[in-house]
C-alpha positions as CSV (number, residue, x, y, z in Angstrom):
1,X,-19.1,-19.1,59.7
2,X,-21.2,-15.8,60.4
3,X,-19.1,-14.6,63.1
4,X,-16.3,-14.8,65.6
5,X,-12.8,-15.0,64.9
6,X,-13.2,-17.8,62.1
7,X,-13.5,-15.8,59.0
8,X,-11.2,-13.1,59.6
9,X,-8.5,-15.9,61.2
10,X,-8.9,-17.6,57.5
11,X,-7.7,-14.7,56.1
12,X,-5.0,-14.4,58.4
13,X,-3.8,-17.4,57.5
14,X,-4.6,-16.6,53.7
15,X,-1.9,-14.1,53.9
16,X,0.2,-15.7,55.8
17,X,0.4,-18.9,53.3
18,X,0.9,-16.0,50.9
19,X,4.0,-13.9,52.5
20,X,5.5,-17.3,53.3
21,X,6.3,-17.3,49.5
22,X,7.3,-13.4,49.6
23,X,10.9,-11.9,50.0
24,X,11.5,-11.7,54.0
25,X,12.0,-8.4,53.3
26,X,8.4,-7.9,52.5
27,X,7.5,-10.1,55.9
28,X,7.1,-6.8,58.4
29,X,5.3,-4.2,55.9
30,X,2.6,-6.7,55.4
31,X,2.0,-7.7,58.4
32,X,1.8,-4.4,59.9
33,X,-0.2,-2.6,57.4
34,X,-2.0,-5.9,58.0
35,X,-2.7,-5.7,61.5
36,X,-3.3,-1.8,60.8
37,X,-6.0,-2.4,58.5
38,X,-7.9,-4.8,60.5
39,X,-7.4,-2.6,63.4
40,X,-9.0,0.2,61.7
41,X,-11.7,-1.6,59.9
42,X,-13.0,-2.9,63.2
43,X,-14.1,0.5,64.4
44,X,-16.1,1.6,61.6
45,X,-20.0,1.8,61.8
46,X,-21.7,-0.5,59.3
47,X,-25.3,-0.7,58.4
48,X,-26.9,-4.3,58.7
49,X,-27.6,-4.2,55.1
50,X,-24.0,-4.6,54.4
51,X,-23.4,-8.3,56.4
52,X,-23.9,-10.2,53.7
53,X,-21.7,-8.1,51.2
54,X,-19.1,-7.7,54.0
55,X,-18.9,-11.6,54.4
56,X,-18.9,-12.3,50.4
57,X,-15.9,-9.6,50.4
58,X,-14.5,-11.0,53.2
59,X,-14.4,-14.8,51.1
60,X,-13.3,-13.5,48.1
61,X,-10.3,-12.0,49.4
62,X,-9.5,-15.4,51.3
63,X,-9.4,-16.8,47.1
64,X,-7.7,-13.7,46.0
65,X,-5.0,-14.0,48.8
66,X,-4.2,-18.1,48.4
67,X,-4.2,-17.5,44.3
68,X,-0.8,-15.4,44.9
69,X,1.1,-18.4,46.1
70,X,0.6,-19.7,42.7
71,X,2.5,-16.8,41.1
72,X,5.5,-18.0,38.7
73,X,8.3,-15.6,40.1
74,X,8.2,-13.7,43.9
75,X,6.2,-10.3,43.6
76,X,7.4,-7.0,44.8
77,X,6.7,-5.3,47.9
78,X,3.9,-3.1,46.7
79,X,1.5,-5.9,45.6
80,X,2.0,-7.9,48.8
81,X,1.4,-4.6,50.8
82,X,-2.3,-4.3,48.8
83,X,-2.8,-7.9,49.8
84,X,-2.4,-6.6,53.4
85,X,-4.3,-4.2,53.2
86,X,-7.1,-5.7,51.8
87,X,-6.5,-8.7,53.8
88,X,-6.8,-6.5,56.6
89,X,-9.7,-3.9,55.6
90,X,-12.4,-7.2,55.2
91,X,-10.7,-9.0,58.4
92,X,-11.9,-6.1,60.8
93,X,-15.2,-5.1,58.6
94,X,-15.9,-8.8,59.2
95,X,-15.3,-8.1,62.7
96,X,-17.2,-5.1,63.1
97,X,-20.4,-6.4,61.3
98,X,-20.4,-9.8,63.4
99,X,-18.0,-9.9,66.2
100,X,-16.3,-8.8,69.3
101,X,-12.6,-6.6,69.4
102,X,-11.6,-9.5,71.0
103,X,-12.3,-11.8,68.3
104,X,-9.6,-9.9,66.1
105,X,-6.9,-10.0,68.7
106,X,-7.8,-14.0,68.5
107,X,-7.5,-14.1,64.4
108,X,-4.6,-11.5,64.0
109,X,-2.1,-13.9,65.1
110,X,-2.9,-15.9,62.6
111,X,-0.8,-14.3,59.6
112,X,2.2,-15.6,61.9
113,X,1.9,-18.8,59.9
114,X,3.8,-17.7,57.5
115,X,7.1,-18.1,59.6
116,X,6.6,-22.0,59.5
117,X,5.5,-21.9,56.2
118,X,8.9,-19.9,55.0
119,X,10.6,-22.7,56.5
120,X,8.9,-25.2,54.8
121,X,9.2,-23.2,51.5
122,X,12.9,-23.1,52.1
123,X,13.2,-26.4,52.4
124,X,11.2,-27.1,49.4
125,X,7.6,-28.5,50.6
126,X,5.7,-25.8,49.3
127,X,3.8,-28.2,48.2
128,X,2.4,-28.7,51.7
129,X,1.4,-25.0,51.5
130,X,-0.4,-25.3,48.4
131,X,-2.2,-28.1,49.7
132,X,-3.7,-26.5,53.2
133,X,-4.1,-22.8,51.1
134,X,-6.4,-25.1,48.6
135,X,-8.1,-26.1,51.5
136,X,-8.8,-22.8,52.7
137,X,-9.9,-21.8,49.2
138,X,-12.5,-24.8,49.5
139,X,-14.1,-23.7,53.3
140,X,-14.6,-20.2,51.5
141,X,-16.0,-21.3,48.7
142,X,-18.3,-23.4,50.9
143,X,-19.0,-20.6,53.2
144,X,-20.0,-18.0,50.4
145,X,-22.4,-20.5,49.2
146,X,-24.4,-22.5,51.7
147,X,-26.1,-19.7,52.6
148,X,-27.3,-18.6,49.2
149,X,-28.4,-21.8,48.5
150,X,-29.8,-23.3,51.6
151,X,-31.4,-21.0,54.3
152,X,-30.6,-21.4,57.4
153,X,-34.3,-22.4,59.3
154,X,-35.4,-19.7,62.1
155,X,-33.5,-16.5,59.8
156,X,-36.4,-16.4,56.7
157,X,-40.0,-16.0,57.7
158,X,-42.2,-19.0,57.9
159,X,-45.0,-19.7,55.0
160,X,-47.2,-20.5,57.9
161,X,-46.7,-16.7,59.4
């Protein structure tokens, strides 16, 4: 979960799960300040010293994004374009801390989910949403905390050395 298209194609989907409960008005916007973001993000320099902050961010944002389905009434466009973006900025810095550009034009696509998802909104099995988006909330979790709590062996110096 340290790399590749995973993390940033969780948030994707994150999003996606999200807009499918959005106005379709608000469908476009997001995705392309979306797609901008992560784009951008990508190309930034970053230190090693900020991987682990980066990938925290990066799991946070995957919680953050799946709480908004749970919203009472459909938000405006302005706080589902700051989802985007946000969505977006830790998607490429994820990218540009631990993959390849290639592995964002794999996890970009991803936000596209929310097109079956409307559907299945429309037709009122949201609660098929909720259920995969708590999923998702679960992996992060999981991911932000295995490796705070068990080291991975061959990354921490040995007590032998």
């Amino acid at each position: 979960m340290r790399g590749g298209a995973l993390p940033p194609a969780l948030l994707a989907s994150a999003l996606g799960f999200a807009l499918a409960f959005a106005p379709r008005k608000v469908l476009a916007p997001a995705i392309g300040v979306f797609a901008a973001a992560a784009i951008l993000a990508a190309q930034l320099k970053t230190e090693t010293r900020l991987v682990d902050p980066i990938f925290y961010a990066c799991w946070i944002s995957v919680v953050a994004t799946v709480l908004v389905i749970h919203v009472k009434r459909p938000l405006s466009l302005e706080p589902y374009l700051a989802l985007a973006a946000n969505a977006g900025l830790w998607a490429g810095a994820v990218v540009a801390v631990a993959g390849d550009p290639i592995d964002l034009a794999k996890s970009l696509p991803w936000v596209l989910i929310c097109l079956p998802a409307a559907w299945l909104v429309g037709r009122r099995f949201q609660i098929a949403i909720k259920i995969v988006a708590s999923w998702l909330i679960a992996v992060s979790l999981l991911a932000a905390a295995l490796p705070a709590i068990t080291p991975t062996p061959g990354y921490a110096g040995d007590h032998l050395e």
